[in-house]
mmCIF file as gemmi writes it, N, C-alpha and C atoms, coordinates in Angstrom:
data_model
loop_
_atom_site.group_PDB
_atom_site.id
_atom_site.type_symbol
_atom_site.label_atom_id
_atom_site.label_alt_id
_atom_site.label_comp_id
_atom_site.label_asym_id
_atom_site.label_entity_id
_atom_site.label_seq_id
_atom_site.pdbx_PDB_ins_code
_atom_site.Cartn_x
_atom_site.Cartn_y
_atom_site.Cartn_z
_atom_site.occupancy
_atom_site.B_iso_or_equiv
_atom_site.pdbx_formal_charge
_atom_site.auth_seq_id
_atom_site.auth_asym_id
_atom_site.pdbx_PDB_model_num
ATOM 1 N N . UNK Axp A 1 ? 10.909 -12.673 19.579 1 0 ? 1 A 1
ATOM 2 C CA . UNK Axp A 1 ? 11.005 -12.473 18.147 1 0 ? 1 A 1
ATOM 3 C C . UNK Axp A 1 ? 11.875 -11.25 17.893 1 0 ? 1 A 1
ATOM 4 N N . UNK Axp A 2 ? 12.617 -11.423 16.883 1 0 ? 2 A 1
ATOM 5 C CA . UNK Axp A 2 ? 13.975 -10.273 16.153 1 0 ? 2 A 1
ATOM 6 C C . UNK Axp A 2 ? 13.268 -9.673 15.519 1 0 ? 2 A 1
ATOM 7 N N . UNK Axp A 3 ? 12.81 -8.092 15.603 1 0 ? 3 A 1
ATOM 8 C CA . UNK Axp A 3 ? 12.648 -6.785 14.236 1 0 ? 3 A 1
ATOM 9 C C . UNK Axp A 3 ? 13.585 -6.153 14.242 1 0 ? 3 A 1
ATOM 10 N N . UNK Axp A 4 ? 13.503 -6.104 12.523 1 0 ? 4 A 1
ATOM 11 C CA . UNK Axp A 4 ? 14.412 -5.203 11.9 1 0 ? 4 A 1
ATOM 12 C C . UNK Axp A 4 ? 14.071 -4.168 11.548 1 0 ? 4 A 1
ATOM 13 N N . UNK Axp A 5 ? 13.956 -2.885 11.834 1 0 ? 5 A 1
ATOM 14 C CA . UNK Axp A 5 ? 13.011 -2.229 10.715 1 0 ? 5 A 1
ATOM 15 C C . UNK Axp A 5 ? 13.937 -1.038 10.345 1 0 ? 5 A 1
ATOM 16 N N . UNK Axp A 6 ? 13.882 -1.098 9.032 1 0 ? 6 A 1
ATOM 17 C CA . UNK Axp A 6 ? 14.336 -0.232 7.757 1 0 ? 6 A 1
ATOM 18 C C . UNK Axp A 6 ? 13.705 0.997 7.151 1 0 ? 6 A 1
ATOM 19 N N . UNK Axp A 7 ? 14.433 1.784 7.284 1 0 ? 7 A 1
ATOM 20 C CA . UNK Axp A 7 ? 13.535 3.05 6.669 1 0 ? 7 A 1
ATOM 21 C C . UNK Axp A 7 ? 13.139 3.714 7.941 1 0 ? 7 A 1
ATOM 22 N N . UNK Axp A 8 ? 12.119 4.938 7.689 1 0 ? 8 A 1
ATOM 23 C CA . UNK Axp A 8 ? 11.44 5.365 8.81 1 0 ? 8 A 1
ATOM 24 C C . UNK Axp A 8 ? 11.674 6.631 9.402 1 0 ? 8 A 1
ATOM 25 N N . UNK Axp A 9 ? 11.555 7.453 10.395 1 0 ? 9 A 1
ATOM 26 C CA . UNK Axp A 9 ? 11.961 8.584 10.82 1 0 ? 9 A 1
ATOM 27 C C . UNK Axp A 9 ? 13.252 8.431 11.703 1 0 ? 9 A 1
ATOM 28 N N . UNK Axp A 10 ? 14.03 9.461 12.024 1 0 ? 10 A 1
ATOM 29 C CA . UNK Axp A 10 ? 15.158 9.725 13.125 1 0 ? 10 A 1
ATOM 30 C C . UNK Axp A 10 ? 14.504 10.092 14.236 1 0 ? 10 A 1
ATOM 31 N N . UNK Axp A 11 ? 13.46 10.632 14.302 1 0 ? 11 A 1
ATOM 32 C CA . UNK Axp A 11 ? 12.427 10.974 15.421 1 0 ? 11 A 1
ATOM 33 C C . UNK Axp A 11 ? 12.055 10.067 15.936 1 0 ? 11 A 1
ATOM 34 N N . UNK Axp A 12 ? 11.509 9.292 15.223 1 0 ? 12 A 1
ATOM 35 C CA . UNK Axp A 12 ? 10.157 8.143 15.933 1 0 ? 12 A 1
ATOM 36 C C . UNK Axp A 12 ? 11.322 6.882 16.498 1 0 ? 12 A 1
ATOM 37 N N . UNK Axp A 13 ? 12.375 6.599 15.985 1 0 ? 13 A 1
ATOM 38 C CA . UNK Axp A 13 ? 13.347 5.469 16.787 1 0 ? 13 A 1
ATOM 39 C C . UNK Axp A 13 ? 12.685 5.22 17.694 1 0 ? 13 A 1
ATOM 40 N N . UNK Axp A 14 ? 12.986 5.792 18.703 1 0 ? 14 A 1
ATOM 41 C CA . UNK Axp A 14 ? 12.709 5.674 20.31 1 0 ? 14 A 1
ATOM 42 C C . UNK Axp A 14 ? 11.385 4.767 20.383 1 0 ? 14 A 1
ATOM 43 N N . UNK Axp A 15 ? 10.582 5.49 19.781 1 0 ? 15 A 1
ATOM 44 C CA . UNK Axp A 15 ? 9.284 4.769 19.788 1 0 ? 15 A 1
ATOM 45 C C . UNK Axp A 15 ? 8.825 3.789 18.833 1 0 ? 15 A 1
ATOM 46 N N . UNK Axp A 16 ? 9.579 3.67 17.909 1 0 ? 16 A 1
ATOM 47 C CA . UNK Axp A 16 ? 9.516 2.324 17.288 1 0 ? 16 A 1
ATOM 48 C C . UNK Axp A 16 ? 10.224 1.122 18.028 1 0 ? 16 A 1
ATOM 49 N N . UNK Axp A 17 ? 11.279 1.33 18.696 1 0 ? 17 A 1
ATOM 50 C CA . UNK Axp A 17 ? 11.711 0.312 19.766 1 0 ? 17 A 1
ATOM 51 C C . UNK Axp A 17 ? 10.672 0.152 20.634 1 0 ? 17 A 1
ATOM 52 N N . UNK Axp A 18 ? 10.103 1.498 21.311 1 0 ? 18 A 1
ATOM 53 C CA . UNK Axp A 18 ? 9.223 0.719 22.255 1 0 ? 18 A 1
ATOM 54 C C . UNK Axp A 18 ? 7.821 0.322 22.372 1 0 ? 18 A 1
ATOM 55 N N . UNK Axp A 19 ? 7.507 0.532 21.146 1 0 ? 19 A 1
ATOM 56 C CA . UNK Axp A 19 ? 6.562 -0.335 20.437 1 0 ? 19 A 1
ATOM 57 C C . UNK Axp A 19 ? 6.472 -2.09 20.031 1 0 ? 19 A 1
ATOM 58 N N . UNK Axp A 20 ? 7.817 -1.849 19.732 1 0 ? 20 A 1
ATOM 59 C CA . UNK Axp A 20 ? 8.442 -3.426 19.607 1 0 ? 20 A 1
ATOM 60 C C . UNK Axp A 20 ? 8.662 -4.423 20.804 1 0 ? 20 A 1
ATOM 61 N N . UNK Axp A 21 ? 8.67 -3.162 21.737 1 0 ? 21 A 1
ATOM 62 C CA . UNK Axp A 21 ? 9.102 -3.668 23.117 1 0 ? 21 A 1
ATOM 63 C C . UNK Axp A 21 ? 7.675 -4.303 23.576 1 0 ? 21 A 1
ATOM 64 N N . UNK Axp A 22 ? 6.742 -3.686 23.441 1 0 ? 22 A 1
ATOM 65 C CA . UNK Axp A 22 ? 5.236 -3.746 24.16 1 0 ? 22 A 1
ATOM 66 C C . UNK Axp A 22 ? 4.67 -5.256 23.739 1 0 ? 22 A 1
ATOM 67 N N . UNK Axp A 23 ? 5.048 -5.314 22.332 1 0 ? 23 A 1
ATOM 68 C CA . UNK Axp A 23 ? 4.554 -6.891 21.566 1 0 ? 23 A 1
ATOM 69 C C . UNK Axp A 23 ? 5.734 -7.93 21.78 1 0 ? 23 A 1
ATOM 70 N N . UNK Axp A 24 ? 6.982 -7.711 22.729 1 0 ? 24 A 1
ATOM 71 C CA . UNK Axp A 24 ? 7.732 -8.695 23.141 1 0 ? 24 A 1
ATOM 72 C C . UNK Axp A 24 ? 8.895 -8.708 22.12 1 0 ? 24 A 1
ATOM 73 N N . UNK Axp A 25 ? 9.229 -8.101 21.315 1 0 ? 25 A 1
ATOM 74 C CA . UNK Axp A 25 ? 10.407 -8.182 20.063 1 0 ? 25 A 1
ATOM 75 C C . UNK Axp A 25 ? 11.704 -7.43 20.881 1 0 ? 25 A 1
ATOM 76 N N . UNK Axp A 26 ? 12.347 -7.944 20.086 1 0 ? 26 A 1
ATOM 77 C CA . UNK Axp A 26 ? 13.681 -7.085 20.331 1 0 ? 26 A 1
ATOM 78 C C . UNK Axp A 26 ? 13.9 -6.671 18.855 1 0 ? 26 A 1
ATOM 79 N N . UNK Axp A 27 ? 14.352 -5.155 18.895 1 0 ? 27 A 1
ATOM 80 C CA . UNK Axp A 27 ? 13.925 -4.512 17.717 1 0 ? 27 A 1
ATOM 81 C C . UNK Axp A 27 ? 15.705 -3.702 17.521 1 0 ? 27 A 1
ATOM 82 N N . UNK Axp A 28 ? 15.87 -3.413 16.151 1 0 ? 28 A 1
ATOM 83 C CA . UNK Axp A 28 ? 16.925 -2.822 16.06 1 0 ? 28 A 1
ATOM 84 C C . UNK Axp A 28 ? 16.128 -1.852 14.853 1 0 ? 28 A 1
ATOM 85 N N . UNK Axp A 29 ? 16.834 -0.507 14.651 1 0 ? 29 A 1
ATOM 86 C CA . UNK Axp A 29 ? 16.302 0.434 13.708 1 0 ? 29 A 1
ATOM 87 C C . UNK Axp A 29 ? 17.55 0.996 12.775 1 0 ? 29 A 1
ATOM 88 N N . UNK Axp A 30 ? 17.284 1.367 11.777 1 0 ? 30 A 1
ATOM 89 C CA . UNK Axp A 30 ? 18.33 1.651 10.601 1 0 ? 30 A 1
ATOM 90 C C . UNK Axp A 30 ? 17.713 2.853 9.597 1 0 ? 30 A 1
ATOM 91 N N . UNK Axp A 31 ? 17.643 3.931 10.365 1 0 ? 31 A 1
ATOM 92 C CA . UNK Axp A 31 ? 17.127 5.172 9.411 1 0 ? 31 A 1
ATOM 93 C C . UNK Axp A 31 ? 18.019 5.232 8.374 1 0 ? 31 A 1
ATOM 94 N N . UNK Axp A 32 ? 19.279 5.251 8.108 1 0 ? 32 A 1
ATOM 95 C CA . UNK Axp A 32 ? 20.706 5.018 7.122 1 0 ? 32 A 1
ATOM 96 C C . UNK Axp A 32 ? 21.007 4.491 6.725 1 0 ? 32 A 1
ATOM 97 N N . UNK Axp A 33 ? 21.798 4.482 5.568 1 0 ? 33 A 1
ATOM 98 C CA . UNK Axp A 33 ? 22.453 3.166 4.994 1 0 ? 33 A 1
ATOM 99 C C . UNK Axp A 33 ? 23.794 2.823 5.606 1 0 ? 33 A 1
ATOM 100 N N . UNK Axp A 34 ? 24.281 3.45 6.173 1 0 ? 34 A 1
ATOM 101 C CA . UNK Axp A 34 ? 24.88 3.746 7.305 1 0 ? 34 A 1
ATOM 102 C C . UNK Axp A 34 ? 25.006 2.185 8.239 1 0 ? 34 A 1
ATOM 103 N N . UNK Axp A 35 ? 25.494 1.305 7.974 1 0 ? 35 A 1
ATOM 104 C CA . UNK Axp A 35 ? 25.196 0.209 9.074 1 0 ? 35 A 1
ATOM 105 C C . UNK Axp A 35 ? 24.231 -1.231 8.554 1 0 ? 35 A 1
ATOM 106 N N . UNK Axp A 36 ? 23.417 -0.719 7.774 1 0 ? 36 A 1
ATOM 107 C CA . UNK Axp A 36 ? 22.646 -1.834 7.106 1 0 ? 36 A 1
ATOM 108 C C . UNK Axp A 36 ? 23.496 -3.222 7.342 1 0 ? 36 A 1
ATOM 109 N N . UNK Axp A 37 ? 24.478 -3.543 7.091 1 0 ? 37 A 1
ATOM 110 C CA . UNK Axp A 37 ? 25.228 -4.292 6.863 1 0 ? 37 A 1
ATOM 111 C C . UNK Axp A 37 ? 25.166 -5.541 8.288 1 0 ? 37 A 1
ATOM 112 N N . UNK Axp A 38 ? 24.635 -4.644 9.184 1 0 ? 38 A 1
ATOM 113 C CA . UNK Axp A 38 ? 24.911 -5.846 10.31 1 0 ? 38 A 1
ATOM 114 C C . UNK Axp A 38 ? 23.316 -5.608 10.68 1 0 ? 38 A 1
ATOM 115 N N . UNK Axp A 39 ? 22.509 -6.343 9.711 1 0 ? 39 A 1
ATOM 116 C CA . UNK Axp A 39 ? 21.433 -6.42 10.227 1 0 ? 39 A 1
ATOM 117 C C . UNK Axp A 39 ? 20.328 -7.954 10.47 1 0 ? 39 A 1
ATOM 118 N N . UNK Axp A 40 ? 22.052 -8.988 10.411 1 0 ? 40 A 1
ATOM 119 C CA . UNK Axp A 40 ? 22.158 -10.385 11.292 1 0 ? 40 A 1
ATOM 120 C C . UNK Axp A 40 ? 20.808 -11.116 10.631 1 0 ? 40 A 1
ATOM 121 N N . UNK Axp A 41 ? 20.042 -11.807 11.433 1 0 ? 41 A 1
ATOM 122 C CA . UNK Axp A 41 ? 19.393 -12.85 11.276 1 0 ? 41 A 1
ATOM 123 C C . UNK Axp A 41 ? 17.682 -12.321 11.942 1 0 ? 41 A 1
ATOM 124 N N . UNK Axp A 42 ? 16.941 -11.613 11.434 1 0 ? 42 A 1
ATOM 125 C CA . UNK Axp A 42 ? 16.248 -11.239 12.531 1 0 ? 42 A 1
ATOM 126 C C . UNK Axp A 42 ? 14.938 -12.375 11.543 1 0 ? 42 A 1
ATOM 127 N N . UNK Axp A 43 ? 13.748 -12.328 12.312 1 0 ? 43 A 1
ATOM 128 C CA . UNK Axp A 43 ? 12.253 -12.889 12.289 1 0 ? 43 A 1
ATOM 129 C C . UNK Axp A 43 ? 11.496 -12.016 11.434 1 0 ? 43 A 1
ATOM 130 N N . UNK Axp A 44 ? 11.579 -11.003 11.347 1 0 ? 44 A 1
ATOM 131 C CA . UNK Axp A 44 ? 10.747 -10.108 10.481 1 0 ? 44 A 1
ATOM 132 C C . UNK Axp A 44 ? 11.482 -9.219 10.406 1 0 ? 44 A 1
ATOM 133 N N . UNK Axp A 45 ? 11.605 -8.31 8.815 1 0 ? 45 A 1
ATOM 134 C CA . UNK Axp A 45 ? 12.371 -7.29 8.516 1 0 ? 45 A 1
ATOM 135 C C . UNK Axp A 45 ? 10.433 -6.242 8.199 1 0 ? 45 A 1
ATOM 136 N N . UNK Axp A 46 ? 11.149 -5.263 8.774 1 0 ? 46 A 1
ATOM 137 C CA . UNK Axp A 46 ? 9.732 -3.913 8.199 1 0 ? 46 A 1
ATOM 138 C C . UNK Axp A 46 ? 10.201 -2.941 7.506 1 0 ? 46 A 1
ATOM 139 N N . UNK Axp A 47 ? 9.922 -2.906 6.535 1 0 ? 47 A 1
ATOM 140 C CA . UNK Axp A 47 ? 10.988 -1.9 5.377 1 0 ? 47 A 1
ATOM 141 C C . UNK Axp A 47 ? 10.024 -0.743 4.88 1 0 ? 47 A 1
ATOM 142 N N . UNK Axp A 48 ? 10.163 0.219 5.037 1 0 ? 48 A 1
ATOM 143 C CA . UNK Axp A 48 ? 9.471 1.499 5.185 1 0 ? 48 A 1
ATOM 144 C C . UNK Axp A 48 ? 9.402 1.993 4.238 1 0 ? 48 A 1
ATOM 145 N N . UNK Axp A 49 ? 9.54 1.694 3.027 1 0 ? 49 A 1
ATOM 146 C CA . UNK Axp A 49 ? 9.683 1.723 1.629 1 0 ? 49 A 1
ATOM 147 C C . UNK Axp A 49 ? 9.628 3.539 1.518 1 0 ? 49 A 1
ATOM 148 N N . UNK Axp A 50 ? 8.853 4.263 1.934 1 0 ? 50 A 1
ATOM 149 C CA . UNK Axp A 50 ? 8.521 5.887 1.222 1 0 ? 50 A 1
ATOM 150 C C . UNK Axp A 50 ? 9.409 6.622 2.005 1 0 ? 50 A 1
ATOM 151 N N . UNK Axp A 51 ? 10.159 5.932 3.448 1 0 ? 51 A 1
ATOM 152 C CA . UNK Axp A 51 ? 11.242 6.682 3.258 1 0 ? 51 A 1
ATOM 153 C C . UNK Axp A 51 ? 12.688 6.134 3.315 1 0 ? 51 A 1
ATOM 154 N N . UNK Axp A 52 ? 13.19 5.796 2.127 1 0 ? 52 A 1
ATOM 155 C CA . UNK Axp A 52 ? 14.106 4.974 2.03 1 0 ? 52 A 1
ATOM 156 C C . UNK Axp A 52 ? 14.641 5.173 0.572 1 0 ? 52 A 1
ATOM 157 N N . UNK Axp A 53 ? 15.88 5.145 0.111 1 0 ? 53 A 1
ATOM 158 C CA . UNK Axp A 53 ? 16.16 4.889 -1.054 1 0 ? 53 A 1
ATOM 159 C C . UNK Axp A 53 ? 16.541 3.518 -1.881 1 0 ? 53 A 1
ATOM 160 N N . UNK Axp A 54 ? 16.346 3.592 -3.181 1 0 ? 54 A 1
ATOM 161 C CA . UNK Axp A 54 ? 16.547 1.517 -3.521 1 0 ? 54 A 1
ATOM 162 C C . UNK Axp A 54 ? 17.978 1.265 -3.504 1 0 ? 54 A 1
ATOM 163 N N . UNK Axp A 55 ? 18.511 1.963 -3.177 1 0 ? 55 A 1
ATOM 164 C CA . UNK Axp A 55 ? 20.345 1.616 -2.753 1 0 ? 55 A 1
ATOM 165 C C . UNK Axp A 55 ? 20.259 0.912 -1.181 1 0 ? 55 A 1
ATOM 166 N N . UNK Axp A 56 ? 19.074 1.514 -0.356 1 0 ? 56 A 1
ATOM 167 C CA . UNK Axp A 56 ? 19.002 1.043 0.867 1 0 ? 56 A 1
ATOM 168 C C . UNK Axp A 56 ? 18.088 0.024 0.712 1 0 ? 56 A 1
ATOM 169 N N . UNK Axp A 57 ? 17.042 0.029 -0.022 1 0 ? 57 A 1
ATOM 170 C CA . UNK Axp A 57 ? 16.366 -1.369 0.415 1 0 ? 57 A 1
ATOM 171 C C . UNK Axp A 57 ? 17.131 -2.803 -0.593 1 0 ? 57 A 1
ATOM 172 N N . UNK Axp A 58 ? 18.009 -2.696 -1.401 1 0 ? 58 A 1
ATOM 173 C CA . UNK Axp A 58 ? 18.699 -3.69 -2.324 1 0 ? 58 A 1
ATOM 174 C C . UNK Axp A 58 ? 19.4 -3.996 -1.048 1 0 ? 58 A 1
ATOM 175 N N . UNK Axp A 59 ? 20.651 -3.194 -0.607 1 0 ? 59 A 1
ATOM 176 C CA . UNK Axp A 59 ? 21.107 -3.599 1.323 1 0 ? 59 A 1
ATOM 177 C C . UNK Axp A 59 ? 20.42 -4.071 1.819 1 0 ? 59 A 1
ATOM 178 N N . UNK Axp A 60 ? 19.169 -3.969 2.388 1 0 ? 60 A 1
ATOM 179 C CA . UNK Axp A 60 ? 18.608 -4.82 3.597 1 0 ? 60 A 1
ATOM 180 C C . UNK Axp A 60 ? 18.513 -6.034 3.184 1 0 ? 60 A 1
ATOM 181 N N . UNK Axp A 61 ? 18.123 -5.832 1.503 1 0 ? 61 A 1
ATOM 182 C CA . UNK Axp A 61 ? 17.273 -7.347 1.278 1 0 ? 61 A 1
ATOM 183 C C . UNK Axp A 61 ? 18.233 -8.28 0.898 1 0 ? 61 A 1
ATOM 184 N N . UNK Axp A 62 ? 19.61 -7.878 0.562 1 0 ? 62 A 1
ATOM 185 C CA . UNK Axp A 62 ? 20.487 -9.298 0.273 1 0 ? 62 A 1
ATOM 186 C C . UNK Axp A 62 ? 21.089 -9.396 1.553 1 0 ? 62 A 1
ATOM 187 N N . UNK Axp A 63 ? 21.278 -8.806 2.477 1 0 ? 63 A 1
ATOM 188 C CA . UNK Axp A 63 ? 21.45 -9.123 3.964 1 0 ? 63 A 1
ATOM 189 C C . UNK Axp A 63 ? 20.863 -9.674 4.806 1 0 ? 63 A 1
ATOM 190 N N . UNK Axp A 64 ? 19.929 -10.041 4.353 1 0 ? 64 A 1
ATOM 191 C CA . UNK Axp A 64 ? 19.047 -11.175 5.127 1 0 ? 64 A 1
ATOM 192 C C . UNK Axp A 64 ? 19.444 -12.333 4.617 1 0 ? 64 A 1
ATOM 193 N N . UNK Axp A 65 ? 18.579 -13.547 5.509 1 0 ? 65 A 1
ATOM 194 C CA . UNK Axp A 65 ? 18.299 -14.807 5.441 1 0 ? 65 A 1
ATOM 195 C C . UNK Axp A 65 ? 17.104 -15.299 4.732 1 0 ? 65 A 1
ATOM 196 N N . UNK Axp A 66 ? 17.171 -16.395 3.984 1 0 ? 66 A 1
ATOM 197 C CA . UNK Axp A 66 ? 15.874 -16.664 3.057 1 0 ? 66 A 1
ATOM 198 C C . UNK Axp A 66 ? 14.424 -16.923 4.05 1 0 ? 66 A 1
ATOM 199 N N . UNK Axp A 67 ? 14.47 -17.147 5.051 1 0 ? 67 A 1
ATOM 200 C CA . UNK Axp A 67 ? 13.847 -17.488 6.322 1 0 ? 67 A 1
ATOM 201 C C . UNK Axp A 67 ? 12.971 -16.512 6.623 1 0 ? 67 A 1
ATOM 202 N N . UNK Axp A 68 ? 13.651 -15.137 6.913 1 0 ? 68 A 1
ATOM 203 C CA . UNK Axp A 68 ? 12.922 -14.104 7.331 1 0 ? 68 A 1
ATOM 204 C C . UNK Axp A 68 ? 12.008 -13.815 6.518 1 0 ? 68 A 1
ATOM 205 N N . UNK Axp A 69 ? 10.842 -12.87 7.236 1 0 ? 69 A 1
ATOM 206 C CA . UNK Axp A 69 ? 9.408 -12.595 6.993 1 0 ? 69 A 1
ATOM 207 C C . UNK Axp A 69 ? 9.914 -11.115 6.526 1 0 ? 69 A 1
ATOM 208 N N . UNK Axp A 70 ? 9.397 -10.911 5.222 1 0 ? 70 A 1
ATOM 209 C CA . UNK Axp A 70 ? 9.628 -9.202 4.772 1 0 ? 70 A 1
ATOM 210 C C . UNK Axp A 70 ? 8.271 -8.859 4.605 1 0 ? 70 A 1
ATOM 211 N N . UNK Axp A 71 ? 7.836 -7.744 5.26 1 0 ? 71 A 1
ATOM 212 C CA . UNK Axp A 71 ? 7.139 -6.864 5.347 1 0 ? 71 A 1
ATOM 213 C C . UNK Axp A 71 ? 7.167 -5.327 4.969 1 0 ? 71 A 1
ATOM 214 N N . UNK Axp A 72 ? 6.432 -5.029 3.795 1 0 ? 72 A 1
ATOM 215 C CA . UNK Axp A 72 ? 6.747 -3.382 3.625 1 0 ? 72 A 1
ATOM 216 C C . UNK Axp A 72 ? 5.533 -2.799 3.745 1 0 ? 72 A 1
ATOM 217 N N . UNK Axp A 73 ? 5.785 -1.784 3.696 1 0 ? 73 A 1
ATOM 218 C CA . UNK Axp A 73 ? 4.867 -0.738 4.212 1 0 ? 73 A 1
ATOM 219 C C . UNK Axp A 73 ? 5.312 0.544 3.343 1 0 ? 73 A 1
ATOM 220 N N . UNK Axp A 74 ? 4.329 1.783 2.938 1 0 ? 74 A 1
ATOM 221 C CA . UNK Axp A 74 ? 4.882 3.293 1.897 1 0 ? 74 A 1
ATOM 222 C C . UNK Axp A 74 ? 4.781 4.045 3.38 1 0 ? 74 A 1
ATOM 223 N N . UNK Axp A 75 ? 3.944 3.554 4.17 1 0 ? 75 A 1
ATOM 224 C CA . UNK Axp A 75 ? 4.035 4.623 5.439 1 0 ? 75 A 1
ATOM 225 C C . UNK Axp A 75 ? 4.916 3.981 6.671 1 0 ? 75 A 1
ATOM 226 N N . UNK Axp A 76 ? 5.439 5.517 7.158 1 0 ? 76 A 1
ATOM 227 C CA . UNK Axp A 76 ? 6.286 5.33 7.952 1 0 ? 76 A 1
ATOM 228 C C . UNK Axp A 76 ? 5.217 5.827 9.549 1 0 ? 76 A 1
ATOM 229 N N . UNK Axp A 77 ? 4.179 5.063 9.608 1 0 ? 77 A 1
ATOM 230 C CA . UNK Axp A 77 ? 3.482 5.723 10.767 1 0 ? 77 A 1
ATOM 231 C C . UNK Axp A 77 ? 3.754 4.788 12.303 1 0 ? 77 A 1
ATOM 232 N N . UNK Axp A 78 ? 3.157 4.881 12.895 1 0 ? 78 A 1
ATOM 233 C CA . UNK Axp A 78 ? 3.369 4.455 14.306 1 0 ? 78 A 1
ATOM 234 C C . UNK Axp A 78 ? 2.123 3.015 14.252 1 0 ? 78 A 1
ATOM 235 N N . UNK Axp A 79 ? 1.1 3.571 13.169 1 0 ? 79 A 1
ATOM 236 C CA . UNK Axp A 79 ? -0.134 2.689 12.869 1 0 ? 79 A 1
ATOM 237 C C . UNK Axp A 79 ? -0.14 2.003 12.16 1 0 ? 79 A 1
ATOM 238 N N . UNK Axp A 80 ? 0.951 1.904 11.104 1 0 ? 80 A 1
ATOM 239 C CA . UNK Axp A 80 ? 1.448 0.727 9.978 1 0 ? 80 A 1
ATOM 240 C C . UNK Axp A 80 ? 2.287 -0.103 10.939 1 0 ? 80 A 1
ATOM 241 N N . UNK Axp A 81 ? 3.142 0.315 11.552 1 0 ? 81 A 1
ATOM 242 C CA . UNK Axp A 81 ? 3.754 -0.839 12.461 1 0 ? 81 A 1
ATOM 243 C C . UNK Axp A 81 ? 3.426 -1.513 13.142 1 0 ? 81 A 1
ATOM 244 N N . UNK Axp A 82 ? 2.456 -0.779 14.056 1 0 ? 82 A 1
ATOM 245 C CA . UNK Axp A 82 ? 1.371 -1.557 15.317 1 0 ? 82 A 1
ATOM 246 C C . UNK Axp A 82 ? 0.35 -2.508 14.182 1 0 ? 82 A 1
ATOM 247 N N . UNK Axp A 83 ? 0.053 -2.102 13.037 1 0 ? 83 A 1
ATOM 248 C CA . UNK Axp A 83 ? -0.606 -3.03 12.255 1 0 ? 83 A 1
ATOM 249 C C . UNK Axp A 83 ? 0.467 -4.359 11.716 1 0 ? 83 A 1
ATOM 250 N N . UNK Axp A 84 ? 1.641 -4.134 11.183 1 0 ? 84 A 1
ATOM 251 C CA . UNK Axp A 84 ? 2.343 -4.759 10.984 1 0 ? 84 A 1
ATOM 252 C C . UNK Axp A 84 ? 2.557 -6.372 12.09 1 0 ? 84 A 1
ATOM 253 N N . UNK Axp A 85 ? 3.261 -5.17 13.736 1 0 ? 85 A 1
ATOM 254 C CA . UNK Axp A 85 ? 3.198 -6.477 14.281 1 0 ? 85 A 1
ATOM 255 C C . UNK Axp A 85 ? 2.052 -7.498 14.902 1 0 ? 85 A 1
ATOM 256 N N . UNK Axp A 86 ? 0.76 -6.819 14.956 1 0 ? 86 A 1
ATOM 257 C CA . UNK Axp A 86 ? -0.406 -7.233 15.181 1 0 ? 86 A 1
ATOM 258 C C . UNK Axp A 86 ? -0.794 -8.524 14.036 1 0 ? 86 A 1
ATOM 259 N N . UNK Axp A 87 ? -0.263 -8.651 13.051 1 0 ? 87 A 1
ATOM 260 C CA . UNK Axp A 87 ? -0.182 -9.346 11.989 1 0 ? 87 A 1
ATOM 261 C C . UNK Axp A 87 ? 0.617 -10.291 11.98 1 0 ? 87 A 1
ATOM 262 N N . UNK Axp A 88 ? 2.098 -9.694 12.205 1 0 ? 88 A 1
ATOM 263 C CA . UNK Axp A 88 ? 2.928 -11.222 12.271 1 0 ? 88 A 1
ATOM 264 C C . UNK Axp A 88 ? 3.223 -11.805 13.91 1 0 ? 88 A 1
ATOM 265 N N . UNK Axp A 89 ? 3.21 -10.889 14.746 1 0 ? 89 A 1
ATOM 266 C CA . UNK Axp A 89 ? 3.421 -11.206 16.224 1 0 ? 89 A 1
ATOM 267 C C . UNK Axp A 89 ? 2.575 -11.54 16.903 1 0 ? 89 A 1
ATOM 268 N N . UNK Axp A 90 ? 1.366 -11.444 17.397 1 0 ? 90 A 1
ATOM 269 C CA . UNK Axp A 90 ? -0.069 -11.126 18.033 1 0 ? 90 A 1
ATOM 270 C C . UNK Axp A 90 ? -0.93 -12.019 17.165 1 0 ? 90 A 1
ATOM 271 N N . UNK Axp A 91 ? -0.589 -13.202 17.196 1 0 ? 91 A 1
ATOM 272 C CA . UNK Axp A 91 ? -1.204 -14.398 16.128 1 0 ? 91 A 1
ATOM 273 C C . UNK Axp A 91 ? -1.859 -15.228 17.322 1 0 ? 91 A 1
């Protein structure tokens, strides 16, 4: 399964990939608006809403596919995500 996840810390990257890694995803991260643009076809987008601006989440969301699963979240924690994919992945 493809994550996208939007928003979030410059810190935690690392470990939001390998978090993604642990539940089997292949994960790409986009702290910036910076790039949004190639954020392809993924299975679930996680959009971090509290840290993000609506210039960046209007980008993610017409860059997707009608297909994909959007998921937001106001927290950018390590425990909203592990809840997140426990929800759509871990079914």
């Amino acid at each position: 399964m493809s994550v996208v996840i939007v928003g979030g810390n410059d810190c935690m990257v690392r470990q939001y990939k390998e978090l993604c890694d642990e539940h089997g995803c292949d994960a790409k991260v986009f702290t910036h608006i910076k790039g949004i643009k190639h954020i392809g076809k993924p299975d679930l987008l996680v959009l971090f809403t509290g840290t993000m601006s609506h210039k960046m989440l209007h980008s993610a969301l017409c860059g997707i596919d009608r297909t994909t699963v959007v998921e937001r979240s106001h927290s950018a924690s390590m425990s909203a995500l592990k809840a997140i994919l426990k929800k759509h992945v871990d079914k």
